[in-house]
mmCIF file of the N, C-alpha and C atoms, coordinates in Angstrom:
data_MODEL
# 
_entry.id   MODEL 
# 
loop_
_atom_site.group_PDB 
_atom_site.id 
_atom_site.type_symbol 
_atom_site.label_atom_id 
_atom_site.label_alt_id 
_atom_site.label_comp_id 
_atom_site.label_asym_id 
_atom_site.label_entity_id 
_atom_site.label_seq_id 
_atom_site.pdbx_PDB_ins_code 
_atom_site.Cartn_x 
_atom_site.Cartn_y 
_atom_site.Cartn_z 
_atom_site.occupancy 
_atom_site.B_iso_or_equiv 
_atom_site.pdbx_formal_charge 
_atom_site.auth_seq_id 
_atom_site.auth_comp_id 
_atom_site.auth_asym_id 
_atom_site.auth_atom_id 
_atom_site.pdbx_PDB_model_num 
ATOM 1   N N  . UNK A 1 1  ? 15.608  -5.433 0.429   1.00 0.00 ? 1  UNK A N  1 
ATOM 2   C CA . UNK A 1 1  ? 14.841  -6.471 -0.214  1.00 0.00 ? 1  UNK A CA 1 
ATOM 3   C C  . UNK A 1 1  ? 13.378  -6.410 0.201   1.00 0.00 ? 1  UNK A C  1 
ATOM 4   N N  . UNK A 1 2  ? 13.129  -6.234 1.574   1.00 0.00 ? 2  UNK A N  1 
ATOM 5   C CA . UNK A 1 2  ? 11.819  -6.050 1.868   1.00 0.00 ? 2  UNK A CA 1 
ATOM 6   C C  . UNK A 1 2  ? 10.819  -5.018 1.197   1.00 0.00 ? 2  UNK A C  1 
ATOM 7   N N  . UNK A 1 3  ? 11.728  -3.815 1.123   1.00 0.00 ? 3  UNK A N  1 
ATOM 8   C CA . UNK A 1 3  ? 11.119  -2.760 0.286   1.00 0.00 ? 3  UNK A CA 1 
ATOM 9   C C  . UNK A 1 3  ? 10.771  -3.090 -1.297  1.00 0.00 ? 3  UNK A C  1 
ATOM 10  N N  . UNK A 1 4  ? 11.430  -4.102 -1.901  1.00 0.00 ? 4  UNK A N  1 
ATOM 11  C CA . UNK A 1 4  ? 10.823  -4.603 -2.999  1.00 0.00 ? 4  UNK A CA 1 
ATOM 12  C C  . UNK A 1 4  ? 9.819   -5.669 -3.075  1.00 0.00 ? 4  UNK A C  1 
ATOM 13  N N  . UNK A 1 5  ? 9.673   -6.364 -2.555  1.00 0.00 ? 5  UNK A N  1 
ATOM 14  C CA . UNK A 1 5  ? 8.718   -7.331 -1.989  1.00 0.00 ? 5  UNK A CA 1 
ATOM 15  C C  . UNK A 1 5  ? 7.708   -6.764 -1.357  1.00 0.00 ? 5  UNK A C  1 
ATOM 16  N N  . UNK A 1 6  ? 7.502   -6.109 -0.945  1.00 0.00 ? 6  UNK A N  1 
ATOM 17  C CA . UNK A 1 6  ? 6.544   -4.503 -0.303  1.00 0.00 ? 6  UNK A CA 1 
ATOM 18  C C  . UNK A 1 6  ? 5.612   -4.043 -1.570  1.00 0.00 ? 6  UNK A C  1 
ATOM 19  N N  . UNK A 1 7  ? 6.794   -3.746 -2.221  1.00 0.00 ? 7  UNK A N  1 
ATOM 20  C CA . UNK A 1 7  ? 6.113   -2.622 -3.850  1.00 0.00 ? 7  UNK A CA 1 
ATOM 21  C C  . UNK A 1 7  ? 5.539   -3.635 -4.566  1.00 0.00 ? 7  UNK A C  1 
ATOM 22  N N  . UNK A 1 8  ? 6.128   -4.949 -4.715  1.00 0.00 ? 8  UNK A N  1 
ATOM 23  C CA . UNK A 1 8  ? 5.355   -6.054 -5.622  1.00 0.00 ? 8  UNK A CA 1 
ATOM 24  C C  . UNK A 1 8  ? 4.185   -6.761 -4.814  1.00 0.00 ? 8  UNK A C  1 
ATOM 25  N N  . UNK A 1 9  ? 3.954   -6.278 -3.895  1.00 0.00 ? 9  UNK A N  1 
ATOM 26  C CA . UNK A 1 9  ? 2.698   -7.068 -3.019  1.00 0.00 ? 9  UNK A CA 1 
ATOM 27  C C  . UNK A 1 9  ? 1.292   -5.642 -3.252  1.00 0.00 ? 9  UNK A C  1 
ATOM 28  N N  . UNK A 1 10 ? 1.788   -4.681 -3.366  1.00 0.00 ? 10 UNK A N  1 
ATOM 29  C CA . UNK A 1 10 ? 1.321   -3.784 -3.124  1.00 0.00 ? 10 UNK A CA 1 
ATOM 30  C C  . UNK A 1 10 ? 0.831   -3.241 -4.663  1.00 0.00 ? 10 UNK A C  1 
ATOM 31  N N  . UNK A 1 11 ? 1.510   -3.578 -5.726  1.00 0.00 ? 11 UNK A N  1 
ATOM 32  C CA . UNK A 1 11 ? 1.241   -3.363 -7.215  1.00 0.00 ? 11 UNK A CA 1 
ATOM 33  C C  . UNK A 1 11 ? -0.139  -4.485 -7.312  1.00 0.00 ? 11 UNK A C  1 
ATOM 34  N N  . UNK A 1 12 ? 0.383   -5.746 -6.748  1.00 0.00 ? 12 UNK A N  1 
ATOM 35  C CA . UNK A 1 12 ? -0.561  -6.939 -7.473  1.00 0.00 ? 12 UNK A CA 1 
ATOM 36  C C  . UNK A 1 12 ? -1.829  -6.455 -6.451  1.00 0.00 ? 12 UNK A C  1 
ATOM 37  N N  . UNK A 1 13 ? -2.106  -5.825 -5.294  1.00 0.00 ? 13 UNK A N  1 
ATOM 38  C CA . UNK A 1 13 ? -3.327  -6.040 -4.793  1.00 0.00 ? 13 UNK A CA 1 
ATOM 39  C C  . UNK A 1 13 ? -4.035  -4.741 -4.815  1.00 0.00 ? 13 UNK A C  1 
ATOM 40  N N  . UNK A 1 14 ? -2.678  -3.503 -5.451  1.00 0.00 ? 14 UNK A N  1 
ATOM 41  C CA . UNK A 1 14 ? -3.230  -2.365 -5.759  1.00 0.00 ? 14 UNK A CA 1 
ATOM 42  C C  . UNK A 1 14 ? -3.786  -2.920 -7.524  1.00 0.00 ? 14 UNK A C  1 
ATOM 43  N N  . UNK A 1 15 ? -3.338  -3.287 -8.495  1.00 0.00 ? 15 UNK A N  1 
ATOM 44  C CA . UNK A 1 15 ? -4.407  -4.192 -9.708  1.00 0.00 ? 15 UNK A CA 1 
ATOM 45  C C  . UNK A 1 15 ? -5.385  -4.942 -8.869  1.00 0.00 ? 15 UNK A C  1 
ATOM 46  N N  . UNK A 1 16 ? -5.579  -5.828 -7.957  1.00 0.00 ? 16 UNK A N  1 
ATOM 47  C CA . UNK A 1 16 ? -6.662  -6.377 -8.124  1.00 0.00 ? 16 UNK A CA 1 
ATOM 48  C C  . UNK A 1 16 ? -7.980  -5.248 -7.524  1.00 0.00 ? 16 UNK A C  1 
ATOM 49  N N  . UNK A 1 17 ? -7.601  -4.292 -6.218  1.00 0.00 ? 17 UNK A N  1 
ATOM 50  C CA . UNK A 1 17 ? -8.684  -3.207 -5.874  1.00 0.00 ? 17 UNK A CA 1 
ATOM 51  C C  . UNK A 1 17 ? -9.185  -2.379 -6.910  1.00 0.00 ? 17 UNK A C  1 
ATOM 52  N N  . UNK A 1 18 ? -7.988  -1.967 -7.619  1.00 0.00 ? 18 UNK A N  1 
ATOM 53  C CA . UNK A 1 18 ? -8.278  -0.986 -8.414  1.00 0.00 ? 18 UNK A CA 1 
ATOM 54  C C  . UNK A 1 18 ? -9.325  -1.766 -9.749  1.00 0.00 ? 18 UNK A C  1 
ATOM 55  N N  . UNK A 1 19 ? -8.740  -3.122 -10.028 1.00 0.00 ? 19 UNK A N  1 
ATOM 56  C CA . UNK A 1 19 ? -10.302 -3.272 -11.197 1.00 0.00 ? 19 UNK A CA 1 
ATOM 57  C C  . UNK A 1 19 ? -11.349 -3.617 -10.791 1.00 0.00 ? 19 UNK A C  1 
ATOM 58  N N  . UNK A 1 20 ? -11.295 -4.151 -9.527  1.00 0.00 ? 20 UNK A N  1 
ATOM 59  C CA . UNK A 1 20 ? -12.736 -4.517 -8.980  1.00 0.00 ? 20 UNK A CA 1 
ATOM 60  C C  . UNK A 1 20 ? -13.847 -3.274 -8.531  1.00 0.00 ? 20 UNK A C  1 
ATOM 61  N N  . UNK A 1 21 ? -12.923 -2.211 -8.033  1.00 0.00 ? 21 UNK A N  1 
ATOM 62  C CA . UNK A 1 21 ? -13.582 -1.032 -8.296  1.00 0.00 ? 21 UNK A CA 1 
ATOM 63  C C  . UNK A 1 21 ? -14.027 -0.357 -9.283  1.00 0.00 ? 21 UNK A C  1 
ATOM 64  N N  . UNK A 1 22 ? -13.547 -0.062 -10.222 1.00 0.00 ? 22 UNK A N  1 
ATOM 65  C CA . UNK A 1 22 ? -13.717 0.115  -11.744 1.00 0.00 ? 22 UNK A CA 1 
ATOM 66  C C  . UNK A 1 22 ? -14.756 -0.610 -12.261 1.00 0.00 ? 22 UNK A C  1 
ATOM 67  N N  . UNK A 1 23 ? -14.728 -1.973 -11.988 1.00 0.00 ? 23 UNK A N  1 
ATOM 68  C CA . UNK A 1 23 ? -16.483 -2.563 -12.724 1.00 0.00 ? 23 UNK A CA 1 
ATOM 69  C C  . UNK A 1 23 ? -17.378 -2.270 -12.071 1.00 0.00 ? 23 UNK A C  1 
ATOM 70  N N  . UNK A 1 24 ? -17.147 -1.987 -10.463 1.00 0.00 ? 24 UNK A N  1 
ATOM 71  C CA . UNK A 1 24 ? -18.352 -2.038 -9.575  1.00 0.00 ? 24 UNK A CA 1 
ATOM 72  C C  . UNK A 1 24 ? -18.716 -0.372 -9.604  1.00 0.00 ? 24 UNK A C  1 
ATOM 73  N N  . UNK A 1 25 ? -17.804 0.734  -10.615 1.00 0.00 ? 25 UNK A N  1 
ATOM 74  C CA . UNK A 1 25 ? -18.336 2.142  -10.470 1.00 0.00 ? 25 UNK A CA 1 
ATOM 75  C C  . UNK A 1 25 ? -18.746 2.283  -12.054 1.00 0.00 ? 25 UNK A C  1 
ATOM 76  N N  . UNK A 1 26 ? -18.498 1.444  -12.842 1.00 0.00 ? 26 UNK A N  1 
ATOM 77  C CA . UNK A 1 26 ? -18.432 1.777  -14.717 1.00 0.00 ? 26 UNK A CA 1 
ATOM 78  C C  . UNK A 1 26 ? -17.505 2.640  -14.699 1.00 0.00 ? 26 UNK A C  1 
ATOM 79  N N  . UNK A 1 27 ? -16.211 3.101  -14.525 1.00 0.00 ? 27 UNK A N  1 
ATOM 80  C CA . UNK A 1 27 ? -15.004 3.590  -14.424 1.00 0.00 ? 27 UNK A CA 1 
ATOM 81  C C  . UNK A 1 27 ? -14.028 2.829  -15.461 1.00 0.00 ? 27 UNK A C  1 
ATOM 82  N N  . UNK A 1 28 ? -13.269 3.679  -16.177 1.00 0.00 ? 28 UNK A N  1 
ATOM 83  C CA . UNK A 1 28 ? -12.398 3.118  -17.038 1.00 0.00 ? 28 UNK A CA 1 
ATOM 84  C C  . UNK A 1 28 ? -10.892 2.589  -15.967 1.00 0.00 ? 28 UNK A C  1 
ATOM 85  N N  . UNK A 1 29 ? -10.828 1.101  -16.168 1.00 0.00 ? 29 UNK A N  1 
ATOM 86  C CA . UNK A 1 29 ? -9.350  0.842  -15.164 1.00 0.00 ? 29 UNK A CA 1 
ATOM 87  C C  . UNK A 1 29 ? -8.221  1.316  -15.914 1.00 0.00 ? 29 UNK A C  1 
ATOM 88  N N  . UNK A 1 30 ? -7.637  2.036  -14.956 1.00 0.00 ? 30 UNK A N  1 
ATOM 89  C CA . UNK A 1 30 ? -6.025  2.209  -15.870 1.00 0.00 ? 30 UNK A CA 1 
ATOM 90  C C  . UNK A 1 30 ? -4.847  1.530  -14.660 1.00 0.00 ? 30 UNK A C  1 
ATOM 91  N N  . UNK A 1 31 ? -4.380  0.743  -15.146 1.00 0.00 ? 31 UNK A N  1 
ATOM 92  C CA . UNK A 1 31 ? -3.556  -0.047 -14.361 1.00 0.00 ? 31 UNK A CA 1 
ATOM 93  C C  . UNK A 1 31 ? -2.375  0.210  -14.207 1.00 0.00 ? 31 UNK A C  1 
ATOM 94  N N  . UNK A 1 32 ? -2.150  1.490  -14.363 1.00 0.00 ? 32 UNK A N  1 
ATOM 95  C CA . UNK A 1 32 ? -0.396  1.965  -14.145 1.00 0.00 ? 32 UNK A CA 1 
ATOM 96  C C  . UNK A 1 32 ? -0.769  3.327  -13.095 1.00 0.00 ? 32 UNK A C  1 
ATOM 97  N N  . UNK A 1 33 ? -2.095  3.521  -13.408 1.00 0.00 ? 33 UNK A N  1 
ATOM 98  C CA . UNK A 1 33 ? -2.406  4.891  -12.042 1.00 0.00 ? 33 UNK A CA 1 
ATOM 99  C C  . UNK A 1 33 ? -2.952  3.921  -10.652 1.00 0.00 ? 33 UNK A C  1 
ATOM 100 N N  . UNK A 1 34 ? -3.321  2.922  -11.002 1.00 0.00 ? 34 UNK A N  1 
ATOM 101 C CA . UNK A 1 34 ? -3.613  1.991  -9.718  1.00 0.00 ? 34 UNK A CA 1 
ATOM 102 C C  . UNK A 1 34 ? -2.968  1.366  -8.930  1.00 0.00 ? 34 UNK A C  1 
ATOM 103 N N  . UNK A 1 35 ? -1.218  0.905  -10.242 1.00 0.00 ? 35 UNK A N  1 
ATOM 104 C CA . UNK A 1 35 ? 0.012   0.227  -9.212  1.00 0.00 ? 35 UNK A CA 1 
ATOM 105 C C  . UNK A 1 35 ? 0.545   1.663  -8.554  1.00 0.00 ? 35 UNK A C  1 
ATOM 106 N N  . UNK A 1 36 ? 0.472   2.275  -9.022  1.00 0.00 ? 36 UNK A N  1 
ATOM 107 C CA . UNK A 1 36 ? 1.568   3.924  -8.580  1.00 0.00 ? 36 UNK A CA 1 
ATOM 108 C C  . UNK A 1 36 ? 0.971   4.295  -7.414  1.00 0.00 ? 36 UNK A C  1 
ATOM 109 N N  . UNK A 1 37 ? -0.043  4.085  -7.179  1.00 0.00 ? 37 UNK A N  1 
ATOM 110 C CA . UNK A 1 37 ? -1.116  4.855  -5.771  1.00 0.00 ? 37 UNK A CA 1 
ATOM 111 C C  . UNK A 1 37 ? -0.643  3.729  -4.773  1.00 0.00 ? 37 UNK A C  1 
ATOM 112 N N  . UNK A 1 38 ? -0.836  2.495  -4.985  1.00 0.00 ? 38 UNK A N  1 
ATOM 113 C CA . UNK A 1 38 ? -0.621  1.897  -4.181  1.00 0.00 ? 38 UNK A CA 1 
ATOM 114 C C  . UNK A 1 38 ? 0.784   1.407  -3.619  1.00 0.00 ? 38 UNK A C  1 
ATOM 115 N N  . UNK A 1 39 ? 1.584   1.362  -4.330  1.00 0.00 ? 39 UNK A N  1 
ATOM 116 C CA . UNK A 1 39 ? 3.240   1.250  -4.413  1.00 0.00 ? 39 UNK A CA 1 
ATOM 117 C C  . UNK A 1 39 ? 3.461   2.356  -3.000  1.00 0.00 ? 39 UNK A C  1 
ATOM 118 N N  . UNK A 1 40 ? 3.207   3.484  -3.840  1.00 0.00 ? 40 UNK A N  1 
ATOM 119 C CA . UNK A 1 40 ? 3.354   4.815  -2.572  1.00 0.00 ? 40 UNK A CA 1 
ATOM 120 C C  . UNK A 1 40 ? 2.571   4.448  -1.582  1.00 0.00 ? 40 UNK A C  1 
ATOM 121 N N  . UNK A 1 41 ? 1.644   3.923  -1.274  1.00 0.00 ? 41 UNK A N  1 
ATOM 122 C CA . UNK A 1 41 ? 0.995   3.722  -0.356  1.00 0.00 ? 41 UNK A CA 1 
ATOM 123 C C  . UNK A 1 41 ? 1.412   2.722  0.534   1.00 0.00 ? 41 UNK A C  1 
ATOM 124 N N  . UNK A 1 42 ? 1.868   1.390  -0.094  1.00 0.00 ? 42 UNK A N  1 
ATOM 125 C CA . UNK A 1 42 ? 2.547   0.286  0.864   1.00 0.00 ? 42 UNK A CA 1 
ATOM 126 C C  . UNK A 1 42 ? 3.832   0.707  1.281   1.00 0.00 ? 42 UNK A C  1 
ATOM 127 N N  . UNK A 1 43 ? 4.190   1.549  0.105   1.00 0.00 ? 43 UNK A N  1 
ATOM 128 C CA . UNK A 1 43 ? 5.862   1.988  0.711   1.00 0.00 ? 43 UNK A CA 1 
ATOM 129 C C  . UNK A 1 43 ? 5.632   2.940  2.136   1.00 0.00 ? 43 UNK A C  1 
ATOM 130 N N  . UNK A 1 44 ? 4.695   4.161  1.644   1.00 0.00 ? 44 UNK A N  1 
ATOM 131 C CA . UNK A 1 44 ? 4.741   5.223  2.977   1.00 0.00 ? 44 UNK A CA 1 
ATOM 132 C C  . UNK A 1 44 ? 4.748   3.828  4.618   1.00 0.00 ? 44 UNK A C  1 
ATOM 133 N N  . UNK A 1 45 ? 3.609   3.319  4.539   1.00 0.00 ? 45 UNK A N  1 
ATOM 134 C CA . UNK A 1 45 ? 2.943   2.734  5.281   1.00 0.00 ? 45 UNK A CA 1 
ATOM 135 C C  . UNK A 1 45 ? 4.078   1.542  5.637   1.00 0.00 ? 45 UNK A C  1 
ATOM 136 N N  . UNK A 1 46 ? 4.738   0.974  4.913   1.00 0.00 ? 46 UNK A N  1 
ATOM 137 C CA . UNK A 1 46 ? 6.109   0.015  6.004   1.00 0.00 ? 46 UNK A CA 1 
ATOM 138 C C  . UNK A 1 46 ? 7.294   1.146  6.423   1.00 0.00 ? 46 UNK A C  1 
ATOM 139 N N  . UNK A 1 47 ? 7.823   2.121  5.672   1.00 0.00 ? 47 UNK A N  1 
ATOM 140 C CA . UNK A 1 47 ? 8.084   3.497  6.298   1.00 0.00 ? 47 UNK A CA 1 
ATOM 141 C C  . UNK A 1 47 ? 7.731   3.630  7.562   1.00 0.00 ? 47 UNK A C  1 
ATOM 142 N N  . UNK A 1 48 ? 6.412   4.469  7.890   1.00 0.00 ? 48 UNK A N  1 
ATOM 143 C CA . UNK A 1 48 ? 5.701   5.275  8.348   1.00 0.00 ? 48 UNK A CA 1 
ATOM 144 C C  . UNK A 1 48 ? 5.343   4.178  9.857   1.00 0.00 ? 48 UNK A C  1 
ATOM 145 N N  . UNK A 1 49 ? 4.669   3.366  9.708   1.00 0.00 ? 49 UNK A N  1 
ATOM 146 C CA . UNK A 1 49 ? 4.210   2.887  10.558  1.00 0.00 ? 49 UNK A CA 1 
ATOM 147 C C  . UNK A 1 49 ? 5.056   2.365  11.993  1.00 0.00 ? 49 UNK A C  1 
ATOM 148 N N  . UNK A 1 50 ? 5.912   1.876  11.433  1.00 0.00 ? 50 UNK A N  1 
ATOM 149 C CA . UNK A 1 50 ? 7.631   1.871  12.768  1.00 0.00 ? 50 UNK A CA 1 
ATOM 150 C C  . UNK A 1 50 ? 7.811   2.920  13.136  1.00 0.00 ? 50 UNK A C  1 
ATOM 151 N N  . UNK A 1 51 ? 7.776   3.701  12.437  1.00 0.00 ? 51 UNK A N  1 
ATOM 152 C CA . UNK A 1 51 ? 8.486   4.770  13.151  1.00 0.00 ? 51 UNK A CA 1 
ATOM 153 C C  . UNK A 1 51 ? 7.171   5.775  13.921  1.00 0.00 ? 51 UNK A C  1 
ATOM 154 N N  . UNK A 1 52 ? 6.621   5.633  13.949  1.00 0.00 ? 52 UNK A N  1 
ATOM 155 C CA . UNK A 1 52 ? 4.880   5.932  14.505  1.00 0.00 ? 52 UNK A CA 1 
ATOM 156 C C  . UNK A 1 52 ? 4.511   5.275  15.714  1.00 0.00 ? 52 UNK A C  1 
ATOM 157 N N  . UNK A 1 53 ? 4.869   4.213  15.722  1.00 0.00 ? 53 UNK A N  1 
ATOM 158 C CA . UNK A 1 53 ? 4.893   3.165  17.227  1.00 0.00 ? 53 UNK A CA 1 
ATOM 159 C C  . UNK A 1 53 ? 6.131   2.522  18.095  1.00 0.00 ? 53 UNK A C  1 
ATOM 160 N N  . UNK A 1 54 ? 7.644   3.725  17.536  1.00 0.00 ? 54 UNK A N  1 
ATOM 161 C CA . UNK A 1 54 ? 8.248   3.833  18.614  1.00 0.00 ? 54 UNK A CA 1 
ATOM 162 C C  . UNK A 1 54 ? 7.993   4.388  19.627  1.00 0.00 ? 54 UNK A C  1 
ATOM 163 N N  . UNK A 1 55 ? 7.162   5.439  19.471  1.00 0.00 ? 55 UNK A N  1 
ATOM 164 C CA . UNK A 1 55 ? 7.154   6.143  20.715  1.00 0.00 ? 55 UNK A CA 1 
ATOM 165 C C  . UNK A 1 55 ? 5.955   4.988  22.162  1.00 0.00 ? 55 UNK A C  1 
ATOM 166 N N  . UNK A 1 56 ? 5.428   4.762  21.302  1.00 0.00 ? 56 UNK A N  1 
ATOM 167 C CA . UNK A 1 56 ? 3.400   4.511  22.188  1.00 0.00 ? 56 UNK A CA 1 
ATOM 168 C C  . UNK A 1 56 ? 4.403   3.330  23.223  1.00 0.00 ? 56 UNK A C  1 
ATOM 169 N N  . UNK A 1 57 ? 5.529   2.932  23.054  1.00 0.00 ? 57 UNK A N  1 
ATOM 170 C CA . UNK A 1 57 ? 5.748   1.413  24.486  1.00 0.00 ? 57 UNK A CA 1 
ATOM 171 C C  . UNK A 1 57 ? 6.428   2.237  25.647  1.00 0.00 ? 57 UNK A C  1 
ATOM 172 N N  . UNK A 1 58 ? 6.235   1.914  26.877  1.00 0.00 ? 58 UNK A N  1 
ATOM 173 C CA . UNK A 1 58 ? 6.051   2.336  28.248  1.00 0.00 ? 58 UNK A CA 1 
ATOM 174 C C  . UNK A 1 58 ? 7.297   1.482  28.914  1.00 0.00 ? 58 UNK A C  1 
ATOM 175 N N  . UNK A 1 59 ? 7.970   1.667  29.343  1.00 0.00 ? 59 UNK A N  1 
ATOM 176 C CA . UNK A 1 59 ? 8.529   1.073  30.034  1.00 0.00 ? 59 UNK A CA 1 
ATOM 177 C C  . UNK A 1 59 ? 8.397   0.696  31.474  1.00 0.00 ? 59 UNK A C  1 
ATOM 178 N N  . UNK A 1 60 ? 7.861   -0.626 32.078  1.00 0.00 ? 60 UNK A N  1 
ATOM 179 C CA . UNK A 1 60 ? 6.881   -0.603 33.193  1.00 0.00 ? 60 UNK A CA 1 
ATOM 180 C C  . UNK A 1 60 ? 8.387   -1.316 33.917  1.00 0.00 ? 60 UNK A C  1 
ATOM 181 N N  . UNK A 1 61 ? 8.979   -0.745 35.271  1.00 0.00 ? 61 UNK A N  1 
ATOM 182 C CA . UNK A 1 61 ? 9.718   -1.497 35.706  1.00 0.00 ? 61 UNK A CA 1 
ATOM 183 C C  . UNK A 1 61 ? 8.851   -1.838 37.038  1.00 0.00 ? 61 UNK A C  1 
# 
């Protein structure tokens, strides 16, 4: 469930970057190459990031 709630957080704020960039370059927005970049991107990144900072904790006895 998280992983869908992930992709839908990540669609709506990959649309809002992606058009605010687009007016601020005169760039045509296309809003299905802007959810797709970012989808993969929130997905890699709740993926990726756990498993990236198992290692870095120390065990101090």
């Amino acid at each position: 469930m998280r992983y869908l709630i992930a992709a839908l957080w990540s669609a709506l704020f990959g649309l809002l970057i992606g058009y605010l960039i687009s007016q601020m370059t005169s760039v045509d927005f296309n809003p299905m190459a802007a959810m797709i970049v970012t989808i993969i991107v929130g997905e890699a990144a709740l993926i990726g990031v756990p498993m990236l900072s198992k290692g870095t904790t120390t065990d101090q006895q």
